[in-house]
N, C-alpha and C positions, 0 to 999 in steps of 0.2 A: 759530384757536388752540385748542387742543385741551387741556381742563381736565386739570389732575395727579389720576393715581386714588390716591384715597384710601386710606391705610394700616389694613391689617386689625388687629384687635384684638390678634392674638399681636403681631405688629411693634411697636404702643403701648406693648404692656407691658415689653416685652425692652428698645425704646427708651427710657421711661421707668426703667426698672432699670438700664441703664448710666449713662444721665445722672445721678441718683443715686451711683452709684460714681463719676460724674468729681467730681461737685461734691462730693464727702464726701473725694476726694483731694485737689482744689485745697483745701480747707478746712485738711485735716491739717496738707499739703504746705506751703502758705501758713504757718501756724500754727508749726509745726514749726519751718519753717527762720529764722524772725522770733525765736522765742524763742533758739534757737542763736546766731543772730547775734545778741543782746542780751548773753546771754550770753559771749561770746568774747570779743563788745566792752569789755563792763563788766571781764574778767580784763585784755585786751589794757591797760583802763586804769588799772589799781590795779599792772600789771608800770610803764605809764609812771610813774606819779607817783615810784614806786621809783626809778625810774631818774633820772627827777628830780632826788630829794632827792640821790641819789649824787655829781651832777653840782655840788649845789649846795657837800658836803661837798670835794668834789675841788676847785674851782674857790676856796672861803673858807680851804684850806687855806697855814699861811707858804710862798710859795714860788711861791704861785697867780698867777693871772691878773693881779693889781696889780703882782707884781713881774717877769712878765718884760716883753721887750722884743718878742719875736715872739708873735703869735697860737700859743695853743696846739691841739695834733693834735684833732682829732673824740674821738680814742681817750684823749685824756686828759681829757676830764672824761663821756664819755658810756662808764662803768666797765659792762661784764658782760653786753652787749647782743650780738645776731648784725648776722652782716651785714646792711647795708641799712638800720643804725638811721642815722636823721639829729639831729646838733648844729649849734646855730645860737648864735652869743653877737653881743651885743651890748654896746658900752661907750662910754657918753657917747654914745646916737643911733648912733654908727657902726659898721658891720654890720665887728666882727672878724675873725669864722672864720662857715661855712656848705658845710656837706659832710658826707656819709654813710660808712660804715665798709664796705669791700670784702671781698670771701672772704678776702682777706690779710692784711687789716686794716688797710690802708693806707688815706688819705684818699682821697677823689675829691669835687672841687668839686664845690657844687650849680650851676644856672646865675643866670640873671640872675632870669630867671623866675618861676622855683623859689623864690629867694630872697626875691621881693617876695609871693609868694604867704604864704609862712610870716611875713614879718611883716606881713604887714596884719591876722592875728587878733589878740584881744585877750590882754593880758597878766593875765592874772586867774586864770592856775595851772587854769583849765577846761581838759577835753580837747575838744580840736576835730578833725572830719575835714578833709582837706582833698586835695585831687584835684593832683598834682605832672605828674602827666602822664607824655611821656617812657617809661623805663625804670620808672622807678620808681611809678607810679598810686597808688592812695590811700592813705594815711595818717594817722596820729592823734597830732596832737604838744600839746603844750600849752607855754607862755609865761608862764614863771616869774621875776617877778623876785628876784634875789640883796639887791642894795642898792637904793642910789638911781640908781648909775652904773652896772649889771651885770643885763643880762636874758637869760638863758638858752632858748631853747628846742629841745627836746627832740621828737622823732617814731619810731614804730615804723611796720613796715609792715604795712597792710592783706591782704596778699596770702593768708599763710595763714588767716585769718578766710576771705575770699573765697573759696578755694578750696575750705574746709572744708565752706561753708557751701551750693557750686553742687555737690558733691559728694554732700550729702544729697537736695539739689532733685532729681539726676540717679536718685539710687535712689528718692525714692518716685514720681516717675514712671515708674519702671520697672516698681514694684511695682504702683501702678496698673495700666497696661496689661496686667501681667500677671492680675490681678485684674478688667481690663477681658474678656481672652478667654474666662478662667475663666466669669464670668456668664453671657458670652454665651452658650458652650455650654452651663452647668447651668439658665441663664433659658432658653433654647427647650425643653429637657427639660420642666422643670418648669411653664413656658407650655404646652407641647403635653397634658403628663400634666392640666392642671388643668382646659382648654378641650376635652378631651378629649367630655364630657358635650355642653358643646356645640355640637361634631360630632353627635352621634344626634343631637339637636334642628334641626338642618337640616335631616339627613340622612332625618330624618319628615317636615319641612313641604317639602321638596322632592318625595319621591316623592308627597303628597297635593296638590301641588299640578301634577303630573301625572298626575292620578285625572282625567276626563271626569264632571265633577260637574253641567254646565250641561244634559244631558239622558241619559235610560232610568235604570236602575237601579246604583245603585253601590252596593257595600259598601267602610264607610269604616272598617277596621278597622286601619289605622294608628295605631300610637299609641306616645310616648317612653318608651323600653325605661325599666323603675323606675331602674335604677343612674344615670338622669341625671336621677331628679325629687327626689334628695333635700332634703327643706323647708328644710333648715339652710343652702344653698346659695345664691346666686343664681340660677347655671344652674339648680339643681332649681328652685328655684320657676319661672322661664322652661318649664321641661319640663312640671310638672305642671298650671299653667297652660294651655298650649298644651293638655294630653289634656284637660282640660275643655274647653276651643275643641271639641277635634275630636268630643267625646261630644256637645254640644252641637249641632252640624253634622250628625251622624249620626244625630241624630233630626229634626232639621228634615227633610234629606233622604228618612230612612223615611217623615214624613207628607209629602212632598211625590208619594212614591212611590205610596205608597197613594191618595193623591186621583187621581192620573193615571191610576191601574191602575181605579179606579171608574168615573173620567170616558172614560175607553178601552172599559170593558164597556158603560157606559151608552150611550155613541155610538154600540158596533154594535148593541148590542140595540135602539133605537132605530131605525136603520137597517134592521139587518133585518124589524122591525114593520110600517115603512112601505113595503116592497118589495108586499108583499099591496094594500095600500086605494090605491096609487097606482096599481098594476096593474087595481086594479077600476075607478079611475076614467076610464084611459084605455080601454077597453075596453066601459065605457058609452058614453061618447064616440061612440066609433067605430060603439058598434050604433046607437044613436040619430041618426047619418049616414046610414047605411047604408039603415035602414030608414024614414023620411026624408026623401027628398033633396031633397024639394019646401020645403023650411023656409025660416022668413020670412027676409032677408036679416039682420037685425039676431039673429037667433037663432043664426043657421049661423055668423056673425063667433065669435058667443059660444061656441058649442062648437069651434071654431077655436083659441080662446085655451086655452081649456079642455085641448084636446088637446095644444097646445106648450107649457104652463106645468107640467102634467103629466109631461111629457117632460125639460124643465129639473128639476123635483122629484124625479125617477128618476134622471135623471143626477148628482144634488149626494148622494142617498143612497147611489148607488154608490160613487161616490168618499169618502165619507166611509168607509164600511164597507170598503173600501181601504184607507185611511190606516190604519185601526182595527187591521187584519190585519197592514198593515208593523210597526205599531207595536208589537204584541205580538210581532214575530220574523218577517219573512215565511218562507215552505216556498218555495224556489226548486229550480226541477227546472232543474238547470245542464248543458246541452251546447254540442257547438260550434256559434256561430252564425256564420253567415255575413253579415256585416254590409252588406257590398254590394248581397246579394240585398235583406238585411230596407228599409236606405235604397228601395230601388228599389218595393217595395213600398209604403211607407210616402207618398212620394212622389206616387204612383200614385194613390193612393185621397186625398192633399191635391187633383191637378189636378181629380179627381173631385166634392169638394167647394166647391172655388173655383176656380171656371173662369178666374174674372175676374183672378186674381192671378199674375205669370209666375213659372213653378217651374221650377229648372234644375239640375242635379244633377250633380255633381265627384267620381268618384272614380277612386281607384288603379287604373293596369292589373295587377297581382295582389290576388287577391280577401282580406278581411281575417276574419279568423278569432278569434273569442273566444270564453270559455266562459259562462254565463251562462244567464237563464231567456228566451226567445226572444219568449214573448208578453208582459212583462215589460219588455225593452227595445224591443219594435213601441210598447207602448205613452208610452216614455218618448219617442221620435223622432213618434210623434202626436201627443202632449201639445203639441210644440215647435211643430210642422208647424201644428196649430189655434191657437196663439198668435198666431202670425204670420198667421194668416190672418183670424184674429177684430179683430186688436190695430193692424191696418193700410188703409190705404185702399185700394180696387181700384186696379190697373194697377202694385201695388209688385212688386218683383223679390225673390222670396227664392230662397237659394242652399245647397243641400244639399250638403256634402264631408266625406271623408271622408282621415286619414292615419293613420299609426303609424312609432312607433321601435320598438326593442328589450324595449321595458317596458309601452305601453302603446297604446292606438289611442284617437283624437279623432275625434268627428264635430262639425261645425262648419253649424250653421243662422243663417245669415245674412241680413237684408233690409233694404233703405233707405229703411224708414218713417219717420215720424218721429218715433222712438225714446222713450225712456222715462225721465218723469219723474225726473228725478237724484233727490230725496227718495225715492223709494219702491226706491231700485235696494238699499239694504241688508238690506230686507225683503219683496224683491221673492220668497222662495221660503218665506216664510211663510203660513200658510193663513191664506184669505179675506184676500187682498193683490190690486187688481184696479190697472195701472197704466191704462185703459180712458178714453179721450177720450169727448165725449159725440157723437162717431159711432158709437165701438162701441159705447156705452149703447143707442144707437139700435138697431142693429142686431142687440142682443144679446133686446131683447125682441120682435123681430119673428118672430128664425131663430131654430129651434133648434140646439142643440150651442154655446149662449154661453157664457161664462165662469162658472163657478162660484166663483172664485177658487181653488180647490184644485188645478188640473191641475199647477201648476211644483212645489206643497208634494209630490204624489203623482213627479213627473219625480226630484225631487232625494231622495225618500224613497228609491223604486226604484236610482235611479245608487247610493246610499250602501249600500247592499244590496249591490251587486255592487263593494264597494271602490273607486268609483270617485269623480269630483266630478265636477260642473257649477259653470262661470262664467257672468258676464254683462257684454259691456261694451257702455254704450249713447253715444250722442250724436243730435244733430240730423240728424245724416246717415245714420242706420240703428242697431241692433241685433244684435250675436251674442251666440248663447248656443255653449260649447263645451263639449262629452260629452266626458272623459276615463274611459278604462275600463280596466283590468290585460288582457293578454293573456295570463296565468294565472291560474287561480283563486289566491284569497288562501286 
């Protein structure tokens, strides 16, 4: 089930401002039409009581109701009323006369109903509503009595109240709604004008937060245009806020910059220093063999180790003095290479190294062609080739191939060692990262050309140089690393 996305801030507030307008009309609305209907009512009952007393006058008059013999008309004692008013007499308990006044003014029974509905309220000259049903629906009659023998009751009808009254309900919700659209369209106006400010405020923490801040040199000179840092604001304080964030960051960043850019000279100068007294050292070495040869057994071991630890020390300052140069920018002398050839080469000079290990080589029947610095990517298909070969046991099978689409070409060095520590696989192209069992420990201080740890940090420096990436997926059952590379220059 898939969570409802949550409504943005313009929505809330535009939401919130109608709903407001609705509840500020039901209010009115409510309000409005209650007093009105109070109103009408209280007239409609000061016309009854009138009408009442008329009844009572018409009805006490010589000639009245004591002296005739027939019940008299509706019309004669319910004086000056429209149609639809209802008269009701009663004399001695027994229901006389009960009927309403027509467009004609002629009687029209009430029913039986009708009848018991109108006297079961009380006689106490109160106006009471009372719901007849039928034709004729609610009304307000009150229950008068005349004497002790003579009770009268009297009803007007509710209809024009009611109609008056749904009549107003009908316009202010009209006016509402109307006053609903209105908002609507001047609340998004006025929501877009106000949240306007913060738009830049994104619109900066977005483009810095696709700034490449995690490594080289960034200038972090984004910052929220003034017109949305004003103090007085929310948003401004949000805005100016944030350019403190960002001035903040942009110094971290400058001393993060400047230490790396120390630590980057210090490492080649370094490097380069010890390229002399490691070259002196092997080179005694080797005259002190030479000239020599007859030396004790436990001596010659020692100048043995002397000369491969030597050789390991030359090789970890090269490579550093590498990194050192990528990292300042490397100079790449970019032509077309011929990647075919270079694999076959590359290849060539593994079986020469590791006889012991079976090397098998996959590529395309047309030759593959990219731009790029040639001794540059020999060395990043080395780098890979001595991994494998360092990082595995004799008799493993690694597989050299090679493909391309339209955009880019993969070389794919594959073997079915057994493979690489799952913990180290996310820092597995970080410098001084050895994922190394303690066979190649072993065999790393006996032979030279072992692991420095720096060959994948220099493989992935290089690939990133020529716009390209390297992966890694390993398991129990072998290890690929895969070169992807542009088949144009970037």
């Amino acid at each position: 089930m898939t969570s409802r996305r949550p409504w943005s801030l313009r929505r809330r507030l535009i939401a919130g401002i109608l709903a407001l307008i609705v509840a500020l009309g039901v209010a009115i609305g409510g309000v409005s039409t209650a007093v009105l209907q109070n109103s009408l009512i209280d007239r409609l009952d000061r016309q009854l009581e009138s009408s009442v007393g008329r009844s009572g006058t018409a009805l006490g008059r010589p000639g009245g109701v004591e002296d005739r013999e027939d019940p008299p008309p509706v019309g004669g004692f319910v004086l000056g009323e429209a149609a639809g008013a209802i008269g009701v007499l009663v004399i001695d308990g027994v229901l006389v006369q009960a009927g309403y006044l027509t467009e004609t003014g002629d009687d029209q029974s009430l029913t039986e109903a009708q009848s018991l509905d109108l006297l079961s309220i009380s006689v106490d000259g109160e106006p009471y509503t009372v719901d007849l049903g039928g034709d004729l629906g609610r009304y307000r009659v009150i229950a008068e009595p005349l004497n002790a023998t003579t009770t009268v009751i009297v009803g007007l009808s509710l209809d024009d109240v009611d109609e008056t009254v749904t009549q107003l309900a009908i316009t202010i919700a009209f006016v509402t709604a109307l006053a609903l659209g209105a908002a609507a369209a001047l609340g998004a106006v006025v929501v877009r004008i106000a949240l306007r400010p913060l738009d830049r405020v994104v619109a900066t923490a977005t483009r810095v937060s696709e700034l490449p801040l995690d490594e080289g040199e960034v200038q972090l000179a984004e910052r929220v245009p003034e017109s949305a840092t004003a103090p007085g604001t929310e948003v401004g304080r949000v805005g100016s806020a944030l350019n403190r964030l960002l001035g903040r960051v942009e110094t971290a960043l400058t001393a993060r910059q400047e230490s790396e850019d120390k630590l980057r000279r210090f490492v080649a100068d370094a490097s380069h220093e010890l390229r002399t007294p490691l070259a002196s050292i092997r080179g005694y070495s080797e005259f002190v063999r030479t000239k020599a040869p007859d030396l004790d057994p436990d001596f010659a071991r020692s100048l043995e180790r002397i000369d491969s630890e030597s050789q390991r020390m030359t090789s970890l300052v090269e490579d550093m003095l590498l990194l050192a140069r990528l990292d300042a920018g490397p100079e790449l002398h970019s032509n077309p290479v011929d990647l075919s050839r270079l694999l076959i080469d590359a290849v060539s000079d593994a079986h020469a190294a590791g006889p012991e290990h079976q090397w098998e080589l996959d590529l395309p029947e047309e030759p593959v062609t990219i731009p790029g610095d040639a001794g540059r990517l020999h060395q990043v298909v080395t780098n890979l080739l001595a991994n494998a070969r360092i990082h595995t046991p004799e008799g493993t099978r690694v597989t050299v191939s090679a493909d391309a689409d339209d955009e880019f070409a993969r070389v794919r060095i594959a073997d079915d060692g057994p493979g690489i520590p799952e913990a180290i696989l996310p820092t597995l192209f970080e410098r001084f990262v050895r994922g190394d069992d303690s066979r190649a420990r072993a065999r790393q201080t006996t032979a030279p050309g072992g692991s420095t740890g720096l060959g994948l940090a220099i493989v992935r420096a290089i690939v990133e140089s020529h716009g390209g990436s390297v992966q890694v997926t390993s398991s129990s059952d072998g290890t690929e690393f895969v070169v992807e590379l542009p088949l144009a220059s970037a």
